[in-house]
Every structure is written in structure tokens, then in C-alpha cells.
BAKE-184376 format. One line per 5 residues: their letters; for each residue x negated, y negated, z negated of C-alpha. Coordinates in steps of 0.25 Angstrom, whole numbers, plus 5000, padded with zeros to 4 digits. Example, Ala and Ser with C-alpha at 12.3 -4.5 7.8 and 13.67 -1.06 7.14 Angstrom:
<atoms>
as = 4951,5018,4969 ~ 4945,5004,4971;
</atoms>
This chain:
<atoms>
xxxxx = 5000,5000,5000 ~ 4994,4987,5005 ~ 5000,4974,5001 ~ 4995,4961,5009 ~ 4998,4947,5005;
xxxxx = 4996,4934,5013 ~ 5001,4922,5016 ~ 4995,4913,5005 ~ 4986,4899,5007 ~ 4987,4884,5004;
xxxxx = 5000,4878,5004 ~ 5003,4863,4998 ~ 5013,4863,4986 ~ 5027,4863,4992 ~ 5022,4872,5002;
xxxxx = 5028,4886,5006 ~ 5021,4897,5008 ~ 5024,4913,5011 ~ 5017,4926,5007 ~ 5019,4941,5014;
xxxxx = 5012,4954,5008 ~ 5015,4963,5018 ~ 5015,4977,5013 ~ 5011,4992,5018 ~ 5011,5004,5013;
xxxxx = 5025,5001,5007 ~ 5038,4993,5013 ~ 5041,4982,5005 ~ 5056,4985,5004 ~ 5055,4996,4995;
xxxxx = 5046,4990,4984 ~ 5046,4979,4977 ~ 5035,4968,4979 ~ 5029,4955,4971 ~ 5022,4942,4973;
xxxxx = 5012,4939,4963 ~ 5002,4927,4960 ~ 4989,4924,4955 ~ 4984,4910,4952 ~ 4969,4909,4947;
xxxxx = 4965,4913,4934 ~ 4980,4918,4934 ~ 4988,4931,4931 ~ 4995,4938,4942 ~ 5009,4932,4942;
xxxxx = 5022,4936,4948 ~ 5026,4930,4957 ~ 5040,4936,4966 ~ 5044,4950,4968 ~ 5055,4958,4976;
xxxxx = 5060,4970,4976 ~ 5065,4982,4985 ~ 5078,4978,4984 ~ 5076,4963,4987 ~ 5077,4957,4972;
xxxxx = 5067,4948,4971 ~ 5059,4941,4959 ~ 5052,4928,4955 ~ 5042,4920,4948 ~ 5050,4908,4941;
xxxxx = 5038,4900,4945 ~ 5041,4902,4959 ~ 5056,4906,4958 ~ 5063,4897,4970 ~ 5049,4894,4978;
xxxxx = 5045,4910,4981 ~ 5052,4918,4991 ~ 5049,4932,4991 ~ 5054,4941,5001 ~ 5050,4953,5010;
xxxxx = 5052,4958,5024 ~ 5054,4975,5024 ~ 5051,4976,5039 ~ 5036,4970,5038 ~ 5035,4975,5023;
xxxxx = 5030,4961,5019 ~ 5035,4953,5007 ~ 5034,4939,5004 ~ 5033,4925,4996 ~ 5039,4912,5002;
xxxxx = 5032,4903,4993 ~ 5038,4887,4995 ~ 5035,4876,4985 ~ 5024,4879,4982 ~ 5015,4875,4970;
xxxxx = 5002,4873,4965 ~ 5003,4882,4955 ~ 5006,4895,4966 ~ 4993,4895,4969 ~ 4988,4909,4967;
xxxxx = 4986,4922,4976 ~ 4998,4928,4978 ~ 5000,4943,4977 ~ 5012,4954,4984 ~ 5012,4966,4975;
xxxxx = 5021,4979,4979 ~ 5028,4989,4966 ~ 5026,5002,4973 ~ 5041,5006,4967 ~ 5050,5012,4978;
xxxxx = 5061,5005,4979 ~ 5060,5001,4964 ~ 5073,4997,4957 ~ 5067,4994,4945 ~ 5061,4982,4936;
xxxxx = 5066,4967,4935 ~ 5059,4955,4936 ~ 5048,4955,4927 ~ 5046,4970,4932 ~ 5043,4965,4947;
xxxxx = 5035,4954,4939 ~ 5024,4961,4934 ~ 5013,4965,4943 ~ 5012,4976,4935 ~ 5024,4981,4944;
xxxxx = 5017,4980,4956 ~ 5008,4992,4963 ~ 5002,4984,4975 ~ 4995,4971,4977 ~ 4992,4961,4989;
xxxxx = 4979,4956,4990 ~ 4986,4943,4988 ~ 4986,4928,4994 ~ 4983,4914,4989 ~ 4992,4904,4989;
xxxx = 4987,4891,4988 ~ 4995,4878,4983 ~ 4990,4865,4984 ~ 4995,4852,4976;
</atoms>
């Protein structure tokens, strides 16, 4: 299982800016996947997930300015980012929960990276002020 993200770069603040992690070795529609960042000197942190069946999760910090979404046909998920800040600065990470069609867990389960089996190499994104 191969999970590769790009997309990321500079962007001004206010600016938009979408993310793709195109996945093989598994098809996106049957498992459930996250978006993750990193800032410097920072812990991994959560950033949007969604699952099999569509429900999707996100950070309050980014709740209304983060899309995530996925396209089954090209295996791909993605993160429409738009007002962005400063402060979401950080590399940006797709992640994969290698649960078959998993029905289970909450929010705080899709969460924590604990949850998550595969990881992107991930992509920097970059806002300036």
C-alpha cells in the first residue's frame, strides 16, 4: 500500500489551495482515510477524515475552511483548503485505516493517528502573512 500526497507550496493568506493522495494498493471507497499536519517543532495533529460510507470529520481549527473529499474511480482523496492562515503552515500528511469497510469508532477515533495503518510522505504548505 502506497499513499502519495501532493499539492502543497506557497500561497498568501486568504488564499486556497487543494491537496490529492492518490492511493494504490487499496480503493479508497472501502477504507477510511485522514488528513494530518505538522508545524515545526510540533506534534502531529489532526486535521480531516472521511469514512467509507461518506461521513466526514473535522478540526474546529479548520472546520468551514477545509474540504475534504474523494474520488473512488482514481482512488484519490482530497483537501480543498481556502482561507488560509499563517498559522496552517505545516507539512500535510493523507493517512489510510486498513479496516474493510469499518463501521466502527467516532470522531475522536478517526482522530487519532493512532487509528491510521499507512502514511503519505507528505506536502508542505506554506502561508505567508
Amino acid at each position: 500500500v502506497q499513499l502519495q500526497a501532493s499539492g502543497g507550496g506557497l500561497v498568501q493568506a486568504g488564499g486556497s489551495l487543494g491537496l490529492s493522495c492518490v492511493v494504490s494498493g487499496r480503493s479508497v471507497a472501502n477504507y477510511a482515510m485522514g488528513w494530518f499536519r505538522q508545524a515545526s517543532g510540533t506534534e502531529r495533529e489532526f486535521v480531516a477524515a472521511i469514512r467509507p460510507g461518506g461521513r466526514t470529520y473535522y478540526a474546529d481549527s479548520i472546520k468551514g475552511r477545509f474540504t475534504i473529499s474523494r474520488d473512488n474511480a482514481r482512488d484519490t482523496v482530497y483537501l480543498q483548503m481556502g482561507s488560509l492562515k499563517p498559522e496552517d503552515t505545516a507539512v500535510y500528511y493523507c493517512a489510510l485505516d486498513n479496516l474493510f469497510r469499518s463501521a466502527i469508532g467516532d470522531s475522536n477515533y478517526y482522530a487519532d493517528r493512532r487509528t491510521y495503518d499507512y502514511w503519505g510522505q507528505g506536502t508542505l504548505v506554506t502561508v505567508s502573512s
